[in-house]
N, C-alpha and C positions, 0 to 999 in steps of 0.2 A: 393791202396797201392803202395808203390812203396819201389826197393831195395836199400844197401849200403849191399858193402863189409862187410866181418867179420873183425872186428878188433881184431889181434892178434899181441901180448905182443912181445917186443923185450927184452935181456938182460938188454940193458943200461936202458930202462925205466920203467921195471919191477920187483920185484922178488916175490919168493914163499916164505911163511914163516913155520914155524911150526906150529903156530897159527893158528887156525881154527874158527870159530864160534860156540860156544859149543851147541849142541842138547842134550836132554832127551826126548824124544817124548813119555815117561810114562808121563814127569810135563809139566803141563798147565806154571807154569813160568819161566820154561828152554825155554818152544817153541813161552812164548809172550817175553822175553829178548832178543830170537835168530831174531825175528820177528823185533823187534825194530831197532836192530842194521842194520838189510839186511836194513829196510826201510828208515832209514838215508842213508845211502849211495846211495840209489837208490834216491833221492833226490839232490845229484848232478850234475845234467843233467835237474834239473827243476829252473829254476830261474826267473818265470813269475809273484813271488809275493813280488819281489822286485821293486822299484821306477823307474820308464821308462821302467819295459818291459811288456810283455803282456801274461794276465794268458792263461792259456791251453795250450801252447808252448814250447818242448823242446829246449834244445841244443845241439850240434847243431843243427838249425834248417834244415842246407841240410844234414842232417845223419839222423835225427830221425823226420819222419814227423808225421804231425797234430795227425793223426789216432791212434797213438803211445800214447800221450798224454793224448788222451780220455780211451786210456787202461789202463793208470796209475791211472789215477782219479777211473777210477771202482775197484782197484790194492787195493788203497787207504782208497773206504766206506768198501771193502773186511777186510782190516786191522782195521778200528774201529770196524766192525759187529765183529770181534775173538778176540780182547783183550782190548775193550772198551776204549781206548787210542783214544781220540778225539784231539792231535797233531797236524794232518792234518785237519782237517774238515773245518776248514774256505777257508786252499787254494784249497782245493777241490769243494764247492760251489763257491767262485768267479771264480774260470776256467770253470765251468759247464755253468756260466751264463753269462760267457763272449761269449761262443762259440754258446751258445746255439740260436743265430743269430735274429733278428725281426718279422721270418718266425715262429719260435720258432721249429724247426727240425732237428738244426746244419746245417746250410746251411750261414757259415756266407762269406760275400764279398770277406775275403781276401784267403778263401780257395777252393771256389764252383768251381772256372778254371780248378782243376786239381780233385778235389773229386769226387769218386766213391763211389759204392753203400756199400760196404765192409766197407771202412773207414768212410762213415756214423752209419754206424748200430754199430758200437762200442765205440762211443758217446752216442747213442741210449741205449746201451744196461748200460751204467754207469748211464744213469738217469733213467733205470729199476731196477736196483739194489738199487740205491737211494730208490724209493718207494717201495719197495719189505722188505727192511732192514730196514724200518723206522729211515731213515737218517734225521738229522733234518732240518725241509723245512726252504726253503728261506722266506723272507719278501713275503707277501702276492701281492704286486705291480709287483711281479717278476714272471718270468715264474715256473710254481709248474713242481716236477718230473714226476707223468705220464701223465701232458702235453705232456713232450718235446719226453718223448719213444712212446706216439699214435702220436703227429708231425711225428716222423721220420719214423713213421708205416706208413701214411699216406700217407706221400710223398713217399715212396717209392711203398705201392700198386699204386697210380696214375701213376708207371713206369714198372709197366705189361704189357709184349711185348707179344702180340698175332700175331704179323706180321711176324715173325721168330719161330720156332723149336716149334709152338702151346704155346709159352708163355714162363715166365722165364723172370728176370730181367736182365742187360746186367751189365758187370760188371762197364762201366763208366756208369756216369751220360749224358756228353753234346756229342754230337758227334763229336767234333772239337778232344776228345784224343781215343789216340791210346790204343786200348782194350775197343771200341764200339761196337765191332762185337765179342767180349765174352761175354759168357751167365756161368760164374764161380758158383762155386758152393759155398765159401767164402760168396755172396753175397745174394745168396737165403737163404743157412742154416741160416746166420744172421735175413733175412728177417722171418723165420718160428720163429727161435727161441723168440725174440721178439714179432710174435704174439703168442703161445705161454702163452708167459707170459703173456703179454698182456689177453688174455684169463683167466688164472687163474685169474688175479688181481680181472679184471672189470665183470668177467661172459657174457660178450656181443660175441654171437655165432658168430657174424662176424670175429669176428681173429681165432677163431676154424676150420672154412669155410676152410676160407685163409691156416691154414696153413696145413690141409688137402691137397687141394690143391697144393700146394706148392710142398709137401710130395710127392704126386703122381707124377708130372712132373718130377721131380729129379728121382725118379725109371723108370719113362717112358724112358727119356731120356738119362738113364745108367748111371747119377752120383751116385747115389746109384743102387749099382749092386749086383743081387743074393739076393733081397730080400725073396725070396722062399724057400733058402738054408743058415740059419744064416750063419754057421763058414767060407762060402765062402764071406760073404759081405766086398765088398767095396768102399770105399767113394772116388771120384777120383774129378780133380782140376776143370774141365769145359770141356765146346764144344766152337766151333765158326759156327756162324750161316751162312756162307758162305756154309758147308756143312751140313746147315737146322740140325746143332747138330746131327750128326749121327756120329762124327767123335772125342772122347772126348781125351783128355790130359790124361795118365797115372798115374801122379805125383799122390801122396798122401799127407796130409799135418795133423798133429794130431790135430793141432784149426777145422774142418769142423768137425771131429768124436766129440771132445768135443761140439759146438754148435748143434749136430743135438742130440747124448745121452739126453744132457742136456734139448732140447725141448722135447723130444721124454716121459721123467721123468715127466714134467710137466701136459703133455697132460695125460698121465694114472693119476696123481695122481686129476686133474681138471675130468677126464670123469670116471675115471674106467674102462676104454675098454682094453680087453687084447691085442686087435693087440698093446696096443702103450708098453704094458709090453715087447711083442714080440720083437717089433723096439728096445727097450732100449738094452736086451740080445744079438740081432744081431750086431747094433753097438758095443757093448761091449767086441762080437766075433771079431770084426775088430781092436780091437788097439793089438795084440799079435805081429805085426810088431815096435809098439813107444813101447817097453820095451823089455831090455834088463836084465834078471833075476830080473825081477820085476824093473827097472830104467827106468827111462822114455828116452826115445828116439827119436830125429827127424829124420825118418828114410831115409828122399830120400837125405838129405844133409849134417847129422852130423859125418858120418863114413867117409867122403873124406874132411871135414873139410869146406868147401865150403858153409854155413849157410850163407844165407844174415842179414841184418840187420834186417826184418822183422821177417824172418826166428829164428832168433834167439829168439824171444820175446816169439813162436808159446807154448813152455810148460805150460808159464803162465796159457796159457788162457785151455789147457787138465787139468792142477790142478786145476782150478778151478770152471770149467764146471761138472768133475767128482765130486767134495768137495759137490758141492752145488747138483748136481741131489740127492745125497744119502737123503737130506732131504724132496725131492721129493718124492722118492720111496727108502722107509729103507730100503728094503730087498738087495740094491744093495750095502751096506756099506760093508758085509762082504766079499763079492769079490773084490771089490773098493782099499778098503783099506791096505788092503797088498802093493799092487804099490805104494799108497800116500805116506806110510809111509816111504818103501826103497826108494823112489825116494828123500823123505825129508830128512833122514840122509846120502845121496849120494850128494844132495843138499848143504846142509851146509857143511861138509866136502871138498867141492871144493873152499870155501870160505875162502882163504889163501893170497889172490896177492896183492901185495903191490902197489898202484898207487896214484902219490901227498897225498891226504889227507885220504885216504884209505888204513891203515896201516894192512896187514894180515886177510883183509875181503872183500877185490873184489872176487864176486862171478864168477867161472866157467861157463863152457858150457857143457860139458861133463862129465855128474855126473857118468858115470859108467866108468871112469877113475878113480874115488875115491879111498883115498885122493890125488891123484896127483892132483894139478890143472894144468889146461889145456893150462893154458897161456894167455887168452882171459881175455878180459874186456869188460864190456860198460852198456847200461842201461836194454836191454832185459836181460841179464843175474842177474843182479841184480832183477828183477821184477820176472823174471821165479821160482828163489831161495825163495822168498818170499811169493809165491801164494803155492807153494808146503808145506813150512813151515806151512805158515796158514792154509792147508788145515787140519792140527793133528788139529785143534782146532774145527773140525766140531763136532761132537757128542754130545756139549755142549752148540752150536748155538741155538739162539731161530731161530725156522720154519720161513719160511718167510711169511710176513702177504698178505692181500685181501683185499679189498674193504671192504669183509663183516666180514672179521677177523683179526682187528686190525688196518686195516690202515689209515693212516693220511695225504696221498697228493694228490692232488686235480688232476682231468685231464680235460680234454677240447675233447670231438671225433671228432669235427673239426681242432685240431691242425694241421699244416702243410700243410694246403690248404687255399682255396682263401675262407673258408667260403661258397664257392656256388658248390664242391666239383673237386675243378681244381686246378692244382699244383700253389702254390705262388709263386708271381713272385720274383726273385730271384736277390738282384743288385751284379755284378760282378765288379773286374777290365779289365782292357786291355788285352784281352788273349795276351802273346809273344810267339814269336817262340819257347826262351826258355822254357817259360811254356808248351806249346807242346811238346818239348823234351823229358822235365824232368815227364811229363806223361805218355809216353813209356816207360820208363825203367822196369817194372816191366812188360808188355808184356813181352817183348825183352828177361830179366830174364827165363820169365817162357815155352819161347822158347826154350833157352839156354838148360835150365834143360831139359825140355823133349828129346832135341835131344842129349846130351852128357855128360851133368851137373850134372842129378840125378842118384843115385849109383840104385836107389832101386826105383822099378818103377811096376805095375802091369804084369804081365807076363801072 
């Protein structure tokens, strides 16, 4: 992944209005109308299903990269599964199988120079939601959805580094970019979470293994810390292998607590073992930092304003991680949902700012400013407003199907390899120096933060 500035509102190009986005989070069609409207306007920013341009691809494309895309389209099956409004569904399938590359793993040519393991797995993780939601499959000639989330399992177990820190995936893919020698935790939680699922869908104990596995390393390693002591645990950004991971990043970010809860739901509700009840409880002790009187919160960079572009998108993905574990393990819904809910009418209610075509419904940043909007615009924020919105419509979700319980899309366990069990070969372009550049930034970023950038940091 990589960062962009926060954009924030000027006078002449902005204003607040009184207008809000109306919420009733008692009605199902106050919160599928509120749904509708965020989801238009978050569709400004997408224009890859018009004539000459290319699906799965924001704009701009040097603000909002690849990775962002694939979060939208998961944004998206999220918005048909709660108010069966199939709207999107067509530009959602053609970007899925646009990206979804020849390797069939998301590895496609014109993005693999700069792609890391993090902005794979959330491609990944949209064609697990696909099968999971029984989205309706592609033409049979075409890559099916848990293909392409066992590809991008696939490919990514085949990048298990045992030659540094006992293992752990490194946050890039090639070693030509910079953030080779991080081992983030972004990339592994994505890695478990996916198997995971993967596990439930298909019952094949090999992704259970793994994300066991996986589990343990991150605790060995102290990205998950105080697992012994729940209300102490914490989820922290990575290590770099220079000092064989003994030496981790502080930062905290609330997408790694969402993806690891959300695996953590799956595995108890796939095993019944309490340690993974335990894990869910403990993460669940760790987000009192992302909420502020029950609002959600991004803690190391929203109180000094300083949210990067990614940074911004990060609550989507805690509403929806948190929405969807409760139907993993119900018992979590009455603790859960208090946050969803205030975090959803704090959400809409920021949803006031006036920009070109966006009249009194550009969505905030800062929902526990509410109703003041915040001044900001852009597409994380419109996304984030809208995954929290959708999350009121969970209790009414049909469960997500299995293999052996309802589901309808096809996979492949050799996906994302050569067939003979070796990473596919993969055709690139010309790396440039720019492209190396613009691969760093998001190191460099998460430098930044650690040494002076992030307000709120592990102590």
């Amino acid at each position: 992944m990589r960062f962009r500035a926060l954009v924030t509102a000027t006078a002449a190009l902005l204003s607040s209005t009184t207008t809000a986005i109306e919420l009733n989070i008692q009605s199902d069609d106050s919160i599928k109308n509120a749904a509708s409207e965020i989801a238009h306007d978050m569709m400004t920013w997408y224009i890859g299903n018009q004539t000459g341009q290319t699906p799965g691809i924001l704009v701009p494309v040097d603000v909002y990269y690849w990775w962002l895309a694939g979060a939208m389209m998961g944004t998206l099956i999220d918005y048909w599964y709660y108010t069966g409004d199939d709207s999107y569904n067509d530009i959602v399938t053609e970007a899925i199988l646009w990206q979804a590359s020849d390797t069939r793993d998301f590895m496609p040519p014109n993005q693999t120079k700069t792609e890391g393991n993090d902005d794979q797995a959330f491609w990944g993780f949209t064609a697990m939601t696909a099968a999971e939601y029984k989205f309706p499959n592609p033409p049979s000639d075409q890559p099916q959805w848990l293909e392409l989330a066992q590809g991008t399992w696939n490919s990514q177990q085949l990048r298990w580094d045992t030659g540094y820190c006992g293992g752990g995936l490194r946050w890039q893919i090639f070693p030509w970019n910079t953030g080779y020698d991080y081992k983030n935790t972004p990339s592994n939680a994505g890695f478990i979470n996916l198997g995971a699922r993967l596990y439930a869908y298909t019952d094949n104990e090999t992704y259970a293994e793994w994300t066991e596995k996986v589990w343990d390393w991150l605790v060995e390693t102290d990205l998950i810390t105080d697992e012994t002591n729940p209300p102490a645990w914490r989820i922290l950004d990575g290590s770099w292998i220079r000092d064989n991971c003994t030496i981790t990043s502080p930062i905290q970010w609330s997408y790694n607590i969402g993806m690891l809860l959300n695996a953590a739901a799956v595995m108890w509700n796939a095993t019944g073992d309490a340690k993974w009840e335990e894990r869910v409880n403990g993460i669940w002790s760790a987000t009192g930092p992302f909420f502020h009187d029950q609002i959600m919160f991004e803690a190391a960079c929203e109180k000094r304003g300083n949210c990067n572009t990614d940074q911004l998108s990060f609550k989507a993905y805690l509403s929806r991680f948190l929405a969807a574990s409760t139907k993993w393990m119900p018992q979590l819904y009455d603790s859960v949902s208090p946050y969803l809910a205030a975090s959803a009418q704090a959400a809409a209610s920021q949803c006031t700012g006036t920009i070109g075509g966006l009249v009194g419904s550009a969505c905030g940043f800062e929902w526990s400013e509410a109703p003041t909007w915040d001044g900001t615009y852009g597409f994380g924020q419109q996304m984030d407003a809208l995954e929290v919105v959708l999350s009121q419509l969970i209790q009414g979700a049909d469960h997500p199907v299995t293999a052996k319980k309802g589901g309808i899309s096809k996979g492949d366990p050799s996906a994302g390899t050569g067939g003979d069990g070796t990473v596919s070969s993969v055709p690139m372009r010309e790396i440039t120096t720019g492209d190396k550049a613009g691969a760093g930034v998001l190191t460099a970023a998460v430098l930044v933060a650690w040494v002076g950038g992030a307000w709120w940091m592990v102590s």
